[in-house]
C-alpha positions as CSV (number, residue, x, y, z in Angstrom):
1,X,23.2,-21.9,-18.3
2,X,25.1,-21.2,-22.0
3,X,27.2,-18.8,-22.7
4,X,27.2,-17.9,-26.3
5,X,29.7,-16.4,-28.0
6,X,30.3,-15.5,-31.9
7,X,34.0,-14.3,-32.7
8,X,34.6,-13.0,-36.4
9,X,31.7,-15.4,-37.9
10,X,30.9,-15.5,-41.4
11,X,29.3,-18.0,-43.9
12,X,29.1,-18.0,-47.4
13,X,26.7,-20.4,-49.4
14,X,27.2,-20.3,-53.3
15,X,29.3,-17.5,-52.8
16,X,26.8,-15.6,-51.4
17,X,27.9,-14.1,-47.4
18,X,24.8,-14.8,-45.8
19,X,26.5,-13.8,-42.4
20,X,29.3,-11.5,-42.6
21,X,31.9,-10.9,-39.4
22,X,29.6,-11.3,-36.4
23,X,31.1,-10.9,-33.0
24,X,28.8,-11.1,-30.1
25,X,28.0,-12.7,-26.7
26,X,24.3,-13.8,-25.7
27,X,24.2,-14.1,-21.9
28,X,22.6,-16.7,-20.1
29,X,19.4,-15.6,-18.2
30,X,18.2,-13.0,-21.1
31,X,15.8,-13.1,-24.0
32,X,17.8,-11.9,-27.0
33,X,15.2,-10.6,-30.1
34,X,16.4,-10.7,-33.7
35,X,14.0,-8.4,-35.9
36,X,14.9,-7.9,-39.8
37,X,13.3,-8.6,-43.1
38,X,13.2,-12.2,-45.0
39,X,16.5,-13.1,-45.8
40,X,18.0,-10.7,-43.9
41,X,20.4,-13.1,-42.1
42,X,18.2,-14.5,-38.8
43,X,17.4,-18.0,-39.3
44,X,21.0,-18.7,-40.5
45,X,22.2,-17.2,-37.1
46,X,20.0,-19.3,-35.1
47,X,21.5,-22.1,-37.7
48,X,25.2,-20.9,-36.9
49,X,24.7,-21.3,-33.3
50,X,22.6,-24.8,-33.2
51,X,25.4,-26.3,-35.0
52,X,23.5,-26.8,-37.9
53,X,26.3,-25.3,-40.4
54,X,30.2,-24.8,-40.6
55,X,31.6,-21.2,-40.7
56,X,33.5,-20.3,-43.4
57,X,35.5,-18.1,-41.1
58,X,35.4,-17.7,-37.3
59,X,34.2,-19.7,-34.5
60,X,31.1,-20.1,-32.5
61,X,32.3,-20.7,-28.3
62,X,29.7,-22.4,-26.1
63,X,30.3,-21.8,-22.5
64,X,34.2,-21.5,-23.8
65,X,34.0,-24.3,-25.7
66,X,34.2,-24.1,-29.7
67,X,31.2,-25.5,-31.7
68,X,32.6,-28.1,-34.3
69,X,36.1,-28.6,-32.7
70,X,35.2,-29.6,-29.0
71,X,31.2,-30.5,-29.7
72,X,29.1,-31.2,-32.3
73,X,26.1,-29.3,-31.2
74,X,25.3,-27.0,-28.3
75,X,24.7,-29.5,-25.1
76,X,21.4,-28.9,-23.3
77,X,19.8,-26.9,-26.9
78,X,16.2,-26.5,-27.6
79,X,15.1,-25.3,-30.8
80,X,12.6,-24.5,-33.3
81,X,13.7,-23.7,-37.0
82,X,11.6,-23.7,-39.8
83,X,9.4,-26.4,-40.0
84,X,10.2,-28.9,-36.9
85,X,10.1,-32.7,-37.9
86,X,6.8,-34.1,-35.9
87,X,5.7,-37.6,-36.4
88,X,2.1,-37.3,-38.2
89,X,0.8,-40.9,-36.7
90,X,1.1,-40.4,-33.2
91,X,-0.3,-38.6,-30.7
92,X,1.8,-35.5,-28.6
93,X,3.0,-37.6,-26.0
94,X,4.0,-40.3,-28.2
95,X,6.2,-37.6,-30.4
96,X,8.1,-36.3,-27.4
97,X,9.0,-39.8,-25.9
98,X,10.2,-41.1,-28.6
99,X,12.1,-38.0,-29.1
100,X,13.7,-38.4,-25.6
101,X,15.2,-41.6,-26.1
102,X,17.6,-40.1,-27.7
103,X,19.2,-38.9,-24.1
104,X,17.2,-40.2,-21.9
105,X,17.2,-37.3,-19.4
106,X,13.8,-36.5,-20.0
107,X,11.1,-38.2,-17.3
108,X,7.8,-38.9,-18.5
109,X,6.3,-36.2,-15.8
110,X,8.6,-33.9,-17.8
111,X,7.0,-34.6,-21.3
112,X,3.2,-34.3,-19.6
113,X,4.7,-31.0,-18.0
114,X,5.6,-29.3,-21.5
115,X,2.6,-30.1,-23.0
116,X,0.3,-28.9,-20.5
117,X,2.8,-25.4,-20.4
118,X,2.0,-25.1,-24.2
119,X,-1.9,-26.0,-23.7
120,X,-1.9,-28.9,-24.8
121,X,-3.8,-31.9,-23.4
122,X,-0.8,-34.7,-22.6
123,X,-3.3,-37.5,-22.1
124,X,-5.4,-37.1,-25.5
125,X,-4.7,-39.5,-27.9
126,X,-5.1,-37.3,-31.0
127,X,-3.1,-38.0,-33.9
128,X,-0.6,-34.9,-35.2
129,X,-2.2,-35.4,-38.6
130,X,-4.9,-34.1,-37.3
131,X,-3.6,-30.8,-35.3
132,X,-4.4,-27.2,-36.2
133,X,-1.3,-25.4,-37.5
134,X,-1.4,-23.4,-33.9
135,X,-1.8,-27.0,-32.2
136,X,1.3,-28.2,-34.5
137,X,3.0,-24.9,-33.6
138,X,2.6,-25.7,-29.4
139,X,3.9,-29.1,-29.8
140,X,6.5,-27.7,-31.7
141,X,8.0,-25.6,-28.6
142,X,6.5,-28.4,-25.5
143,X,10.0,-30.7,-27.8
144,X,12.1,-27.7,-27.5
145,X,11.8,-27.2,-23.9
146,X,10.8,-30.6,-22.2
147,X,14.5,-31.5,-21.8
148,X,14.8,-28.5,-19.8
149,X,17.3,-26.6,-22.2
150,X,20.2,-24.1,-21.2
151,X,20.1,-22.4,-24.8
152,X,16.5,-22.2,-26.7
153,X,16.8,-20.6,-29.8
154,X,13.3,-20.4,-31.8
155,X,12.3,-19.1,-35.1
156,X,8.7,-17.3,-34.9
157,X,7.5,-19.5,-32.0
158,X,4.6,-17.7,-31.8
159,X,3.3,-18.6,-35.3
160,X,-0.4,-19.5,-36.3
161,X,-1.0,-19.4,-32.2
162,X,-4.2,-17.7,-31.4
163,X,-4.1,-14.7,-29.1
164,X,-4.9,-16.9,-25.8
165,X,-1.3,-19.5,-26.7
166,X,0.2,-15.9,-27.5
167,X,0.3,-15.4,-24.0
168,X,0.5,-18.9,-22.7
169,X,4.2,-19.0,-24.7
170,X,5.2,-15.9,-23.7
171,X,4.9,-16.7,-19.7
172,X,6.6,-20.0,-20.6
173,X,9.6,-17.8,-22.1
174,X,9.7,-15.8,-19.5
175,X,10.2,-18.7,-17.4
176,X,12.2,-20.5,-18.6
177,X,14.8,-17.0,-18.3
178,X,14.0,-17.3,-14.7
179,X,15.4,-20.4,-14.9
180,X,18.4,-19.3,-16.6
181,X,18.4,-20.4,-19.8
182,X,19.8,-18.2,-22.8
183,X,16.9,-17.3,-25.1
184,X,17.2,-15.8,-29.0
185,X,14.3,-15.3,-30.9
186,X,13.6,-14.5,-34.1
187,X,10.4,-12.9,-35.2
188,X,8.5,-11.1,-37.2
189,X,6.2,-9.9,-34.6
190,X,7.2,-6.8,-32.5
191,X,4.7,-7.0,-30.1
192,X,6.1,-10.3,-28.8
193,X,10.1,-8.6,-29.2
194,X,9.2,-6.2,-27.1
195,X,7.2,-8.1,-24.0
196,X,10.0,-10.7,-24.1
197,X,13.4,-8.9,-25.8
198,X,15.9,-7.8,-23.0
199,X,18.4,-7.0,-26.0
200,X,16.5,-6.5,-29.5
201,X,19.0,-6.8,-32.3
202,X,18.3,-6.3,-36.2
203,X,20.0,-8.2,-38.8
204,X,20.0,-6.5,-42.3
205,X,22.4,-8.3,-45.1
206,X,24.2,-10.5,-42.6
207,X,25.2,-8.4,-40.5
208,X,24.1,-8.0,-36.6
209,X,24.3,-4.4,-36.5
210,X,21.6,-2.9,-34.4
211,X,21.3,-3.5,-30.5
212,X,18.7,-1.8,-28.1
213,X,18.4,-2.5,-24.3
């Protein structure tokens, strides 16, 4: 379980604020929904709290820890930000083992599991090169939650899926909360902020201004 917490955050980039004081805490076990227009300020959040860029002002406290002072990244993060980095000449299974080398927490049963929660077939021996954009996009959350992740923050997960992995992803979500794990996504699709959203905040400018329970 991750507690997240934002105090006073900001970032500029070319002098531009792109976030602007944010204070908040994300709970562990709750789905957290940002909604807002392109370049309103969401994926750099979910950027802000993957590690993935310096504040220019304020901090960014997992579990009471502060993000680029006592950790580099979020321990125990799965995440899905623009376009994720898939390797084109190997099959599904092949992607996420090679990807759990890097820890090595992740048990082979583990990667099959993912892939079968996201519809996928973990035996087939199809290349990536050759997935659908809605295949890409499953793979694409089975290597943000195979590890079994504590935070998951995801950027349109439910992107170029067809209405069948709609709902496949959303039960996933749902249990991975279950399981206690903090959840913020950002989409443009309401339908899914509002089977999934416990919270739904709007970002407009930067700033994380609108909340609704």
């Amino acid at each position: 379980m991750s507690k997240v917490i934002l105090e006073n955050y900001s970032k500029k980039i070319n002098k531009k604020e792109v976030l602007k004081n944010i204070n908040y805490t994300f709970d562990s076990g709750k789905i957290y929904g940002l909604f807002g227009r392109n370049g309103s300020g969401k994926t750099m959040l979910l950027r802000a709290i993957a590690g993935l860029i310096y504040p220019t002002s304020g901090v960014v406290k997992i579990d009471g820890k502060i993000l680029h002072k006592d950790m580099s990244f979020p321990p125990k993060l799965g995440i899905i930000i623009e376009n994720t980095h898939l390797l084109p000449q190997y099959d599904s299974f092949t992607n996420l083992k090679i990807l759990s080398k890097i820890n090595n927490i992740a048990t082979d049963d583990d990667i099959k599991q993912s892939i079968k929660q996201v519809g996928l077939d973990p035996d087939s021996r199809l290349k990536v090169k050759k997935f659908s954009l809605g295949m890409k996009q499953r793979l694409s959350i089975a290597q943000a939650i195979f590890e079994k992740p504590d935070l998951l923050l995801l950027d349109e997960p439910t992107n170029a899926i067809d209405e069948k992995g709609v709902e496949e992803i959303r039960t996933l979500l749902l249990n991975q909360k279950k399981l206690g794990a903090t959840i913020i996504i950002a989409s443009h699709n309401k339908e899914d902020l509002s089977v999934l959203a416990d919270i739904t905040l709007k970002m407009d400018e930067g700033k994380l201004f609108y909340e609704q329970a």
